[in-house]
N, C-alpha and C positions, 0 to 999 in steps of 0.2 A: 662182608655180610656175615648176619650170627646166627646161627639158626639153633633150636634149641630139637632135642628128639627126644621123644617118651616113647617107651618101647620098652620092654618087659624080659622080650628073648634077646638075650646079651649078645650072642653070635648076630644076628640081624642088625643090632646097633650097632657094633662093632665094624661090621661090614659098610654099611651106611655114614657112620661118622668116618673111615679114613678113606673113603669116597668122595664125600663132602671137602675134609681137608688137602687133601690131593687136588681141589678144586679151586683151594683159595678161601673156601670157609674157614669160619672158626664157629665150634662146635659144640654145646654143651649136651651131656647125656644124664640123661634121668631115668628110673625104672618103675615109678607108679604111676598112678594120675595125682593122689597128694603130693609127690616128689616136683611134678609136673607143674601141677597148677600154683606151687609155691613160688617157681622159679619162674613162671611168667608175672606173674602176681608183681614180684620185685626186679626184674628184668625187665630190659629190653632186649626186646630181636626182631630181626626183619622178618623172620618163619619161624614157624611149630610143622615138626611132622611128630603125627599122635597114630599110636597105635588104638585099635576101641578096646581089645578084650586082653584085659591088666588085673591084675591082683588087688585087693585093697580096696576102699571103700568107693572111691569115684575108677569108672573106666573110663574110656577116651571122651564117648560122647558128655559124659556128666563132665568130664574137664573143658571141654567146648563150652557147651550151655554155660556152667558157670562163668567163665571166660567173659559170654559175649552177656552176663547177665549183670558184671561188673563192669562193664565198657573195656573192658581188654581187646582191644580190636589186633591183635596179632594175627596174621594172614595162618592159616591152617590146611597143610596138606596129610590127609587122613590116608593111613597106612594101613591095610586092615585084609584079615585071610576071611572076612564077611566080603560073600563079591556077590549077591541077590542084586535087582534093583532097588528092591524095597530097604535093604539097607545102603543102598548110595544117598536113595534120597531121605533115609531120615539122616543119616550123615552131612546133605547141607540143608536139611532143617532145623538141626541142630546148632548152626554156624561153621561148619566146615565149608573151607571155599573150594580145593578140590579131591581126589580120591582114587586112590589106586589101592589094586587089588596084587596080594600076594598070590602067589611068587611074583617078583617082580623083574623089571629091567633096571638097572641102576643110570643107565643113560636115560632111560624115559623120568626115571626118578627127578634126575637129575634137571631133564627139560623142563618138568613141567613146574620144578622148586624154582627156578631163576624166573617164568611168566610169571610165574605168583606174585614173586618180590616186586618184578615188573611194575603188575597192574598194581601193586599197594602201593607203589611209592613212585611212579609214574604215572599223572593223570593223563600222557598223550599215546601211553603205552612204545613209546619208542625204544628201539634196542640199542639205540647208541647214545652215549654218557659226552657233550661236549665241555670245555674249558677253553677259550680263546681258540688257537689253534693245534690242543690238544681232541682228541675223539677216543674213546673206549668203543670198540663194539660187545657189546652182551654175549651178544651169540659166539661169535669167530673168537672171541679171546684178542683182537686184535687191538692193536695201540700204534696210534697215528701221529706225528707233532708236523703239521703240514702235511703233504705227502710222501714224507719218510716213514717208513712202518719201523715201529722200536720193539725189540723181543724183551718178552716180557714172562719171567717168573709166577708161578700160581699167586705167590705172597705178592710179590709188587703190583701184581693185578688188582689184587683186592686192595691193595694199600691205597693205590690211585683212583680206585671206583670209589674208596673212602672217602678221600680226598676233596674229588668232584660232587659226590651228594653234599660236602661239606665246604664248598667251595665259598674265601672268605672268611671262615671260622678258625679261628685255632685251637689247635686240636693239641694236647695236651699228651708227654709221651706216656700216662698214666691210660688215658683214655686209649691212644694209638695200641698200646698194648693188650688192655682187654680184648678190642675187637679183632685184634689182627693174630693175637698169639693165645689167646685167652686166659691171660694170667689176670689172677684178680689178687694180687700184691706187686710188690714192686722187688723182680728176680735181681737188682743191681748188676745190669748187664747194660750193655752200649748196644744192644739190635735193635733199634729203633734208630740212633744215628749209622750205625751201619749201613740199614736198609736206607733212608735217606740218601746217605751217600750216592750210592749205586743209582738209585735213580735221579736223581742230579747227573751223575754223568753219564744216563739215558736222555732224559727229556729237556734237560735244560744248557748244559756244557758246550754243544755244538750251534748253539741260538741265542742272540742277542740279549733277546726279555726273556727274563727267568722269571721262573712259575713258584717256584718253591722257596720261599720264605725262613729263616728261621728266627721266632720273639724270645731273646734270649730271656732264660730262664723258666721260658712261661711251654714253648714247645714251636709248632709250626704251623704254615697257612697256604695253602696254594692262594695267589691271587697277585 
C-alpha cells in the first residue's frame, strides 16, 4: 500500500512515515499543500493523510476540495491540531473521508488508515485478502496457504496484499519496486528477485500448485 503524507511539522512526519513503514507501507512525504496536491495530481496511492493548517498558498482543506474538484478520488485521512466539531465537519464537507485530532495515537492512526484503504478499495468491506488457497488477514497481519499459517515480514506482507489486489496481472519489477520500496528509478539491485525468492519458499515450495509465476523478462504474476 502507498500512502502519500502532507504535513508541515517534519518531526510529526517523520514519526508517521517510519510507522507506516515499519508497517509495510511505502511512503511518500510532502511539506505544503502545493507540494501535495502535485503529487496526487500525478500519483497514485491508496491514501492521503493531510494535515489542514500548512504554509503556502493551499492548506489541507483547499488541497481536498481541489482534489475532489478534479475527480481525484484518493481516500483522505485529515490529520489536524483543529479538534472543534465544526471543523470535523467542514473537514468532510470538504471531501475528507475521516479525521483525527492531534496529539495522536499512532496505533489508532494506524487503524483507522488501513479501514479507509478497506472501504476504497473493498466494496464488501472485508478484512481478509483471498487467492485460491492462500488468505491475508488485514487486521492480524496473518498469512494462511490452507491451514498452515506462514510468518510473514512487514515487506512480504505488503508484497503479497500486492499481489492479491493484482491477482493475474503481471506486475512489472519496475512497478514492484515503486510500490514496495518506493524507488522511482531503477537502484540495479536483485530485491525484488530476492524478496521473490523467500516467498516462494514461504507460500509455494511445500505445495503442489504454485502461485508465483515468473514472465520472463517482463516480471511476475500470482495466478
Amino acid at each position: 500500500m502507498k500512502v502519500l503524507i502532507v504535513e508541515d511539522d517534519e518531526k510529526i512526519s517523520a514519526f508517521v512515515s517510519k510507522g507506516l513503514r515499519e508497517s509495510g507501507f511505502s511512503v511518500d512525504q510532502v511539506y505544503t499543500g502545493e507540494e501535495g496536491y502535485i503529487m496526487l495530481k500525478s500519483n497514485s496511492y491508496d491514501a492521503a493523510i493531510m494535515d489542514i493548517m500548512m504554509p503556502g498558498e493551499l492548506n489541507g482543506l483547499q488541497v481536498i476540495e481541489k482534489m475532489r474538484d478534479n475527480s481525484i478520488k484518493t481516500p483522505v485521512l485529515i490529520l489536524s491540531a483543529k479538534r472543534s466539531v465544526d471543523d470535523r465537519i467542514i473537514g468532510f464537507q470538504k471531501g475528507g473521508d475521516d479525521y483525527i485530532t492531534k496529539p495522536f495515537s499512532f496505533a489508532e492512526l494506524l487503524a483507522r488508515l488501513q479501514a479507509l484503504i478497506r472501504r476504497s478499495t473493498m466494496a464488501d468491506t472485508s478484512t481478509e485478502l483471498h487467492y485460491k488457497d492462500l488468505s491475508l488477514n488485514l487486521l492480524t497481519r496473518e498469512v494462511k496457504r490452507g491451514e498452515q499459517i506462514i510468518e510473514c515480514q512487514p515487506r512480504e506482507f505488503s508484497f503479497l496484499e500486492y499481489f492479491i489486489r493484482n491477482q493475474g496481472i503481471v506486475l512489472s519489477k519496475t512497478l514492484i519496486m515503486e510500490h514496495i520500496w518506493e524507488y522511482n528509478f531503477d537502484p540495479q539491485t536483485n530485491v525484488v528477485d530476492v524478496l521473490v525468492c523467500r516467498l516462494r519458499n514461504k507460500i509455494d515450495k511445500e505445495f503442489d500448485e504454485k502461485l508465483i509465476h515468473t514472465i520472463r523478462g517482463v516480471g511476475y504474476v500470482l495466478k
